[in-house]
C-alpha positions as a Markdown table, in Angstrom:
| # | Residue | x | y | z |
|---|---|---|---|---|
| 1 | Unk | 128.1 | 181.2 | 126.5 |
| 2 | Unk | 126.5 | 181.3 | 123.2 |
| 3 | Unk | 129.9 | 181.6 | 121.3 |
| 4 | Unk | 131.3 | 178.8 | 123.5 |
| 5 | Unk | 128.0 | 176.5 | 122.7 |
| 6 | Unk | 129.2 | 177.5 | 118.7 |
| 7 | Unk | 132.5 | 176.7 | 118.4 |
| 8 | Unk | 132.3 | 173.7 | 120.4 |
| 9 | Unk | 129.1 | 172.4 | 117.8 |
| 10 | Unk | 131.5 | 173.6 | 114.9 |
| 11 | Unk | 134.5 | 172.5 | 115.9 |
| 12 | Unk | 133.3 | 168.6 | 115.5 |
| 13 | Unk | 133.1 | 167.0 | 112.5 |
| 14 | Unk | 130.3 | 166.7 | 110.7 |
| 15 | Unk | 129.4 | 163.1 | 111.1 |
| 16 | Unk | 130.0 | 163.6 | 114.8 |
| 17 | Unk | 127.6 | 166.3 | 115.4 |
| 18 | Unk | 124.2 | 165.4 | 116.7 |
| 19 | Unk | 122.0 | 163.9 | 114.4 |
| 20 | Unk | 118.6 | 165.7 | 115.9 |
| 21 | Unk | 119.3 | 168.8 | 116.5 |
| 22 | Unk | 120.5 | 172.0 | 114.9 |
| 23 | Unk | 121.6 | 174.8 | 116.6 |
| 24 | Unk | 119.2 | 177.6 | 114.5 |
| 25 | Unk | 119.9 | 180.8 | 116.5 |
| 26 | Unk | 121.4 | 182.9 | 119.3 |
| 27 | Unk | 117.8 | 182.8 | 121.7 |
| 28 | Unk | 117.4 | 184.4 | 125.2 |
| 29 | Unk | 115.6 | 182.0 | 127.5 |
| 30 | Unk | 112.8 | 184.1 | 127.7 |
| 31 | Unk | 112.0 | 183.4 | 124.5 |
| 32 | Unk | 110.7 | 180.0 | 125.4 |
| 33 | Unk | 112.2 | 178.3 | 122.2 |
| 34 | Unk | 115.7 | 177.3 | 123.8 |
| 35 | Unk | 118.5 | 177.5 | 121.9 |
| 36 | Unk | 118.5 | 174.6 | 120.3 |
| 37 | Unk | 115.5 | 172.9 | 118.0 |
| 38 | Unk | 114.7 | 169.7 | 117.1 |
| 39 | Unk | 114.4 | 168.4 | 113.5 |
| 40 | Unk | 113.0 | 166.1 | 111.8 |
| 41 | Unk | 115.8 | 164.6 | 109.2 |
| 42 | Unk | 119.0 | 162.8 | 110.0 |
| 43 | Unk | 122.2 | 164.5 | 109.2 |
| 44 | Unk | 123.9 | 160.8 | 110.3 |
| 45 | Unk | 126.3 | 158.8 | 107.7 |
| 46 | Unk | 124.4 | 155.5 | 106.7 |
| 47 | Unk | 125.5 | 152.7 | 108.6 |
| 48 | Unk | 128.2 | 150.2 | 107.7 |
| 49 | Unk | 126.4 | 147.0 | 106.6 |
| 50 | Unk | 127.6 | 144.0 | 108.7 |
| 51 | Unk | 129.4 | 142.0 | 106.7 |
| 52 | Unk | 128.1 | 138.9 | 105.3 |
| 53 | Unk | 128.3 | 135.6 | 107.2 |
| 54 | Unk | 130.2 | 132.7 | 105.8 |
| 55 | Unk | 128.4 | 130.2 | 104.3 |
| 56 | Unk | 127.6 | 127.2 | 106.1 |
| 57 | Unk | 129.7 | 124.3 | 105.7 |
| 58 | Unk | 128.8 | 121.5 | 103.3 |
| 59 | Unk | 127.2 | 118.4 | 105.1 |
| 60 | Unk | 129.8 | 115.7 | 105.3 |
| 61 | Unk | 129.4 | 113.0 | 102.7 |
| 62 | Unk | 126.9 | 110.0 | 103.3 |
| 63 | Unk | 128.6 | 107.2 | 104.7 |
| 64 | Unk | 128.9 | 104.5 | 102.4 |
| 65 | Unk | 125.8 | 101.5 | 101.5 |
| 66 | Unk | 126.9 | 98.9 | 104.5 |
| 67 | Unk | 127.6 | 96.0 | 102.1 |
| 68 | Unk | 130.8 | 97.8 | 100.9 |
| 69 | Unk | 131.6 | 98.1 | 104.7 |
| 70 | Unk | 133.9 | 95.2 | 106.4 |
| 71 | Unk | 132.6 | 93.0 | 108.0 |
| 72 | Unk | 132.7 | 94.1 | 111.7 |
| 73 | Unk | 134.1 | 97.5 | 112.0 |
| 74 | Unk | 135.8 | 98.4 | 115.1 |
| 75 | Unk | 132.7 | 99.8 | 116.7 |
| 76 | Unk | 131.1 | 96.7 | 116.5 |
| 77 | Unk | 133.7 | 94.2 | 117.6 |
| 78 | Unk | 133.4 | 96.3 | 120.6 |
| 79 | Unk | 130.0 | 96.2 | 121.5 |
| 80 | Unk | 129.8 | 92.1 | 120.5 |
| 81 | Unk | 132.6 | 91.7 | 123.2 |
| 82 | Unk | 131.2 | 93.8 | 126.0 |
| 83 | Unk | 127.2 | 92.3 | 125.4 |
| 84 | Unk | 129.2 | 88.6 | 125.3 |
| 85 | Unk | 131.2 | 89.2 | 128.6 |
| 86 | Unk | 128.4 | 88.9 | 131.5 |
| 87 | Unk | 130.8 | 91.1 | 134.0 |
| 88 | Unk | 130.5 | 93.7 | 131.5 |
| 89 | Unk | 127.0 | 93.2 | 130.5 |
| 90 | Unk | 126.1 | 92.9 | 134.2 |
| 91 | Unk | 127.8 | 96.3 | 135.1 |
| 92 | Unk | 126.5 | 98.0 | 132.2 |
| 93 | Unk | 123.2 | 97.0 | 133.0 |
| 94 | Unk | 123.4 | 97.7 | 137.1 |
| 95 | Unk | 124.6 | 101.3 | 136.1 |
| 96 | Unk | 121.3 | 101.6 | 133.8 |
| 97 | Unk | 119.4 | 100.5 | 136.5 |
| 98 | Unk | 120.6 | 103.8 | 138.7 |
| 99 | Unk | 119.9 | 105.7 | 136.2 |
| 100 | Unk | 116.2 | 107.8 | 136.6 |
| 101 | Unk | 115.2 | 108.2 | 133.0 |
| 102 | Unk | 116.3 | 104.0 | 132.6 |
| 103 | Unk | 114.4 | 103.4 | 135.7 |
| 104 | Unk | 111.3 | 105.3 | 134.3 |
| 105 | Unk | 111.4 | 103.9 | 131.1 |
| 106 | Unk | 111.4 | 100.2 | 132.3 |
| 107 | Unk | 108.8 | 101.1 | 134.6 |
| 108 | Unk | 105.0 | 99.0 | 134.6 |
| 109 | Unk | 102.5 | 101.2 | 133.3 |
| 110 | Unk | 99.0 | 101.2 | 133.0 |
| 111 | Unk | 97.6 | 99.5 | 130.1 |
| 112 | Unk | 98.1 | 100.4 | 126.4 |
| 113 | Unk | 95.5 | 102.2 | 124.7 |
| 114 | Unk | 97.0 | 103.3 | 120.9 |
| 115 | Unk | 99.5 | 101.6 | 119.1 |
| 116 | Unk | 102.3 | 104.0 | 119.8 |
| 117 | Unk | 101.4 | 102.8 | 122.8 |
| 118 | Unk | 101.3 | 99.3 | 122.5 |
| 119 | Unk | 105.2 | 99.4 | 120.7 |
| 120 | Unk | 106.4 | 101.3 | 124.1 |
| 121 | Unk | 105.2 | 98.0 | 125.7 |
| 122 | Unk | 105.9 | 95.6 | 123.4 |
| 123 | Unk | 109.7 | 97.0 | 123.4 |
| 124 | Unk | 109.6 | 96.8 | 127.2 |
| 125 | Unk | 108.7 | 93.2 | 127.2 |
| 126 | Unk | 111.9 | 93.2 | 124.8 |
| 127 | Unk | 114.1 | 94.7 | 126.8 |
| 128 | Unk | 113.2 | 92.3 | 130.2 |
| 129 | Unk | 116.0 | 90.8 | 128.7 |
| 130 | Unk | 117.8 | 93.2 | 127.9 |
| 131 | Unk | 121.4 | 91.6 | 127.5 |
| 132 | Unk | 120.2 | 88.8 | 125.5 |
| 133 | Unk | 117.8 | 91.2 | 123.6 |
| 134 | Unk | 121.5 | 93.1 | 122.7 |
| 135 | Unk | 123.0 | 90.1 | 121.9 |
| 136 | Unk | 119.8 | 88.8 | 119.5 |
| 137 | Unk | 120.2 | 91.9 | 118.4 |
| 138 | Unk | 124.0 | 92.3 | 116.8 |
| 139 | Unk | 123.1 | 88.8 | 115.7 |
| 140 | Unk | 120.4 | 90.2 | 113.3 |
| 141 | Unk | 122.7 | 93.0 | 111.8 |
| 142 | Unk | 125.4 | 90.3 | 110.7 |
| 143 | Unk | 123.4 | 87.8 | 109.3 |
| 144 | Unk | 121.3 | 91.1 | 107.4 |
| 145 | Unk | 124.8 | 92.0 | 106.5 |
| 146 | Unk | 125.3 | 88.5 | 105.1 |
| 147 | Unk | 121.8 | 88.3 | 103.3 |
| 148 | Unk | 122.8 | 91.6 | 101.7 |
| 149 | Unk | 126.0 | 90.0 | 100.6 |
| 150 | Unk | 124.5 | 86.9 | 98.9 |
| 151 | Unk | 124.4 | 87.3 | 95.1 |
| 152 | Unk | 121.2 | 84.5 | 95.1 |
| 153 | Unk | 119.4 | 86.4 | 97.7 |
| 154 | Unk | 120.0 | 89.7 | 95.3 |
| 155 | Unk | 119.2 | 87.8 | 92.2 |
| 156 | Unk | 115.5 | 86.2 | 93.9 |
| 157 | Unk | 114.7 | 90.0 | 95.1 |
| 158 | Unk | 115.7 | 91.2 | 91.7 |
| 159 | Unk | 113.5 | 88.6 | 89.5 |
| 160 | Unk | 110.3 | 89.4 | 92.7 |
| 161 | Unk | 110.6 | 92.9 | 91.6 |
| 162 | Unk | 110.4 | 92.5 | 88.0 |
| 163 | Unk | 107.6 | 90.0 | 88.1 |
| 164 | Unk | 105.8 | 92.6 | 90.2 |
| 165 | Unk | 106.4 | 95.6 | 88.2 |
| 166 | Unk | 105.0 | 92.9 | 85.4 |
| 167 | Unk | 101.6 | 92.4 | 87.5 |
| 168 | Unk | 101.2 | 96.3 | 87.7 |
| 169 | Unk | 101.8 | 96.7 | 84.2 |
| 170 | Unk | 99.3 | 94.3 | 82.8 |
| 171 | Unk | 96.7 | 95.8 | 85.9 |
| 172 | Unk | 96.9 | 99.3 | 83.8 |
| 173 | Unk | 96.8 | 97.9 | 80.3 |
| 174 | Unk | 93.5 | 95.8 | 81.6 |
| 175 | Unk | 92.0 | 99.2 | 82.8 |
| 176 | Unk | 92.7 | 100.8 | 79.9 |
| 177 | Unk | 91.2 | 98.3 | 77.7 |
| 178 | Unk | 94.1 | 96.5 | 75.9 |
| 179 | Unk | 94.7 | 93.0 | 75.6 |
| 180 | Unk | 97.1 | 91.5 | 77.7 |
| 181 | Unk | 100.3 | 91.2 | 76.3 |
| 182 | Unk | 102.7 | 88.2 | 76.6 |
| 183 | Unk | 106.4 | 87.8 | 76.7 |
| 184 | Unk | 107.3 | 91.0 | 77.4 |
| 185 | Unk | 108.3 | 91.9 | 81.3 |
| 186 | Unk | 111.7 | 92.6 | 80.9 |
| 187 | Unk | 111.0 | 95.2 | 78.0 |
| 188 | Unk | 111.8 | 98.3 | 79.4 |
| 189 | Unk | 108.6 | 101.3 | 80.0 |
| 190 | Unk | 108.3 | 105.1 | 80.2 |
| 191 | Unk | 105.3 | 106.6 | 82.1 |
| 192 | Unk | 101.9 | 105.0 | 81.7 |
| 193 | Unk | 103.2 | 101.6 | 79.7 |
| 194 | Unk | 103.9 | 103.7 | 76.0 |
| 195 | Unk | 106.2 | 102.0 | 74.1 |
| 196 | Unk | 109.9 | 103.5 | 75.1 |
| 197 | Unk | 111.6 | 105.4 | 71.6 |
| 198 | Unk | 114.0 | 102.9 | 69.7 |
| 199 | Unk | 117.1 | 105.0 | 71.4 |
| 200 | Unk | 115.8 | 103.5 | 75.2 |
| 201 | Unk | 115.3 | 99.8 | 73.8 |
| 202 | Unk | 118.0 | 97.4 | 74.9 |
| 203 | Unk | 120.9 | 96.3 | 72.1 |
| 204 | Unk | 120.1 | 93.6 | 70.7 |
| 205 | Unk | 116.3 | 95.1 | 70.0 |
| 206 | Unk | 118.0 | 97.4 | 67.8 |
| 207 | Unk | 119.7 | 94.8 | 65.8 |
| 208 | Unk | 116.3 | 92.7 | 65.2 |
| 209 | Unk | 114.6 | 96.6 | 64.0 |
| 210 | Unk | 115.3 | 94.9 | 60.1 |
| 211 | Unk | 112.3 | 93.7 | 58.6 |
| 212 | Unk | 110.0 | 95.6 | 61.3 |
| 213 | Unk | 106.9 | 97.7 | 60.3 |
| 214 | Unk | 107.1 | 100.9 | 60.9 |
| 215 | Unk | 105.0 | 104.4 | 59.8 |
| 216 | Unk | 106.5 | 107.2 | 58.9 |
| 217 | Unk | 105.0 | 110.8 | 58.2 |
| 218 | Unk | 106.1 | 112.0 | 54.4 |
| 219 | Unk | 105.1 | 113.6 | 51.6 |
| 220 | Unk | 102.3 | 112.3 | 49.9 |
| 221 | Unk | 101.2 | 113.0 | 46.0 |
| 222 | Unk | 96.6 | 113.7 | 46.2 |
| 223 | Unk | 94.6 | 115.1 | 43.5 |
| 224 | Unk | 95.0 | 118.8 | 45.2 |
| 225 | Unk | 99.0 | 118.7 | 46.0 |
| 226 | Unk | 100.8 | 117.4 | 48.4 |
| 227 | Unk | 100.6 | 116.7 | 51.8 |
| 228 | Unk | 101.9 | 115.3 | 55.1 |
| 229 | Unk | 100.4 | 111.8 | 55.8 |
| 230 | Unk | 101.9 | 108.5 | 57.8 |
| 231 | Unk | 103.1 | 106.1 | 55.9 |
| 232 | Unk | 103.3 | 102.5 | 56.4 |
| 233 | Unk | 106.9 | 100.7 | 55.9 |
| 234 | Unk | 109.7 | 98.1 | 56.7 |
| 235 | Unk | 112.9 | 99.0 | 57.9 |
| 236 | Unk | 115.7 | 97.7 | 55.7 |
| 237 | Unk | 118.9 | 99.1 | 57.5 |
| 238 | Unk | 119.7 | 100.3 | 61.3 |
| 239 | Unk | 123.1 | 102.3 | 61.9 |
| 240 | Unk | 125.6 | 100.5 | 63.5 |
| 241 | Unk | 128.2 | 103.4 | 63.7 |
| 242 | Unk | 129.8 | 102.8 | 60.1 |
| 243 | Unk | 127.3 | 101.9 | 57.6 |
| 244 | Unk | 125.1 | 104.5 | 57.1 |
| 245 | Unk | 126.4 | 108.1 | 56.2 |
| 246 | Unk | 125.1 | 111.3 | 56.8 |
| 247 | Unk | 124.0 | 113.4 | 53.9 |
| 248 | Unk | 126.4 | 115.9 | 53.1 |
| 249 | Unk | 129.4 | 114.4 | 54.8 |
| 250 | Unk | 132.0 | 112.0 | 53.5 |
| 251 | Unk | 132.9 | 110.1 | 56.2 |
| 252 | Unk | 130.7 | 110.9 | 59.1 |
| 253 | Unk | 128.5 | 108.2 | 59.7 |
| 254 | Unk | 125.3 | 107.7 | 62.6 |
| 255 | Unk | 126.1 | 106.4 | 65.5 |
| 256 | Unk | 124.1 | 102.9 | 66.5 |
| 257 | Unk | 120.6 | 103.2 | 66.3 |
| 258 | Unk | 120.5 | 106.5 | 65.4 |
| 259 | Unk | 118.7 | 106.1 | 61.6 |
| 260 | Unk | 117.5 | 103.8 | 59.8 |
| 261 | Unk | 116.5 | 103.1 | 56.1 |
| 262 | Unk | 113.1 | 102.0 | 55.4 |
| 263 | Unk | 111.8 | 100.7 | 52.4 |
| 264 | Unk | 107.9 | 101.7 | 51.4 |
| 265 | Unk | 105.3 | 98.9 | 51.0 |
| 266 | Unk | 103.9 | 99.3 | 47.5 |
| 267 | Unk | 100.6 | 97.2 | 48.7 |
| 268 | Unk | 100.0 | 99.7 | 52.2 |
| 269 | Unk | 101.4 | 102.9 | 50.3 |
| 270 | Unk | 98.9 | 105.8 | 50.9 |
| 271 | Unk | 98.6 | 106.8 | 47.4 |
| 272 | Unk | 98.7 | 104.8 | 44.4 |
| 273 | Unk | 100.9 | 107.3 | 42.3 |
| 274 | Unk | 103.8 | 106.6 | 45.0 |
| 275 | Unk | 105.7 | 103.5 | 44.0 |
| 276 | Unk | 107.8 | 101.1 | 47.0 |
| 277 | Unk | 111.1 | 102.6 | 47.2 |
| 278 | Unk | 114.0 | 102.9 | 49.9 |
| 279 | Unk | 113.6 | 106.4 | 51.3 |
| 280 | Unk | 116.6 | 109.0 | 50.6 |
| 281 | Unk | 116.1 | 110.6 | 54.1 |
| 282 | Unk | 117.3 | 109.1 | 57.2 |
| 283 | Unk | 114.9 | 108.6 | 59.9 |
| 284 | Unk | 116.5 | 110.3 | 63.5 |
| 285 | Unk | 115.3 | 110.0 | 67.1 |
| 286 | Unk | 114.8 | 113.1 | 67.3 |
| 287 | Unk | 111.8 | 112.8 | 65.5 |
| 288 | Unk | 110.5 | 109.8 | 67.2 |
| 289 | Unk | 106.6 | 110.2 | 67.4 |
| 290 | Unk | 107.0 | 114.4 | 66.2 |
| 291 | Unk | 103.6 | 115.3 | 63.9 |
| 292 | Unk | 106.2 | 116.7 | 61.2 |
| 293 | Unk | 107.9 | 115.8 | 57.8 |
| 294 | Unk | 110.3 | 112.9 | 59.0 |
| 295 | Unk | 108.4 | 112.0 | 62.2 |
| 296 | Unk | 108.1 | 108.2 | 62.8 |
| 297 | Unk | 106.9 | 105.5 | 64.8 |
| 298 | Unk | 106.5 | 101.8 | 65.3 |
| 299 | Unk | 103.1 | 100.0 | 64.4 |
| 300 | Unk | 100.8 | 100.5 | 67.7 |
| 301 | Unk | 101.7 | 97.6 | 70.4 |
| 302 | Unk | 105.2 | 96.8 | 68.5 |
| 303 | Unk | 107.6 | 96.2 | 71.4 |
| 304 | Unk | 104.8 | 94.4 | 73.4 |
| 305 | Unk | 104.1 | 91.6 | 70.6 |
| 306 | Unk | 107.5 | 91.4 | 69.3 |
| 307 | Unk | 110.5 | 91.7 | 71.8 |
């Protein structure tokens, strides 16, 4: 028996075998023990991971802004047919009426008491007529459709908004202390109503930069060296793609507004031993209000009393 019990446990392959037991020794019964014993550890292969699901599919594309849609698609010419067609709208509305949850839902019910509340029975009172509330209805959409359409209702919304974006403007400048500015709501704003950098001002602001004052921080002569200080200046020269060169290269030139030349005022220069002269380093945007050699700015409140 126990040489059957052996060859059988031998005979299977390994990953087959039991994964809890062992067979240890030849025991009588007797011996209390059995002949098998049970241990602790798993002699078992590791299990074949599942493999990976697929990926969801990507959600279909939004469908496109409705004033790029015709003007009734076919969806609609449907509906505005069957609501204008009192057969249809009759039967339609005879099959809501046998329907349970319709019949529910049109119900009286006891007086309103929060405003979720009081829109269920407001919508109710809508729906008493409920063919002509359809009809009113698809009415809406198309003249909304139409309104969306109209380039003078665009333009009107378009000049509100900027007027109010204006109003909130000048409410933070007031809080903050400065004086109103004037003249200057279509100029365009970063965060908090900072000046925007030269490279975010519109065209033609770039253009009028010549004769501005701007401060630049340069090297300036004192008694014990030299040192980093901002200077005051007037811009001479803004790059319009082809006249001014980078150093260095023969033909490469910045692109518009990308540098400018600026011309030191001897009367605002910070020290005395620095005479007016055009600088020989280009000013770049990327050092637009940068605390380092060749960092510039405009004169505080520049685009807001100028543009």
């Amino acid at each position: 028996m126990v040489v059957r019990q052996l060859l059988l446990l031998y005979s299977l392959p390994f990953h087959q075998r039991a994964p809890h037991v062992a067979l240890v020794g030849a025991r009588r019964r007797r011996d209390g023990v059995g002949p098998y014993k049970r241990l602790s550890g798993s002699f078992a292969p590791p299990p074949i991971p599942a493999p990976l699901a697929a990926p969801p599919p990507p959600p279909p594309p939004p469908p496109p802004p409705p004033a790029a849609r015709a003007e009734w698609n076919a969806h609609s010419r449907a509906l505005k047919a069957h609501w204008s067609s009192p057969a249809l709208a009759n039967a339609t509305l005879a099959k809501r009426a046998r329907s349970r949850r319709h019949a529910v839902r049109l119900a009286p019910r006891a007086a309103a008491d929060s405003p979720r509340a009081r829109k269920a029975a407001a919508m109710r009172r809508l729906r008493a007529d409920e063919a002509g509330w359809m009809r009113a209805r698809l009415r809406d959409g198309e003249l909304r459709r139409a309104q969306r359409a109209d380039a003078a209702y665009l333009s009107r919304r378009q000049e509100s908004r900027a007027r109010q974006a204006a109003r909130s403007y000048e409410t933070r400048r007031r809080r903050a202390g400065a004086p109103p500015s004037a003249g200057d709501a279509g100029a365009p704003r970063t965060r908090g109503g900072a000046p925007p950098p030269l490279w975010q001002a519109r065209p033609e602001v770039n253009g009028s930069l010549v004769g501005r004052r701007v401060e630049v921080m340069r090297n300036c002569s004192t008694e014990g060296g030299w040192c980093a200080l901002w200077c005051a200046g007037e811009v001479r020269l803004v790059s319009n793609g082809s006249n001014i060169r980078k150093p260095g290269t023969p033909r490469v030139k910045y692109k518009p507004g990308e540098a400018v030349v600026v011309l030191w005022d001897a009367n605002e220069r910070v020290s005395p031993r620095l005479p007016a002269h055009e600088s020989s380093t280009r000013l770049l945007k990327s050092k637009w209000k940068k605390v380092d050699l060749g960092g510039w700015r405009m004169e505080s409140e520049f685009f807001f009393r100028d543009v």
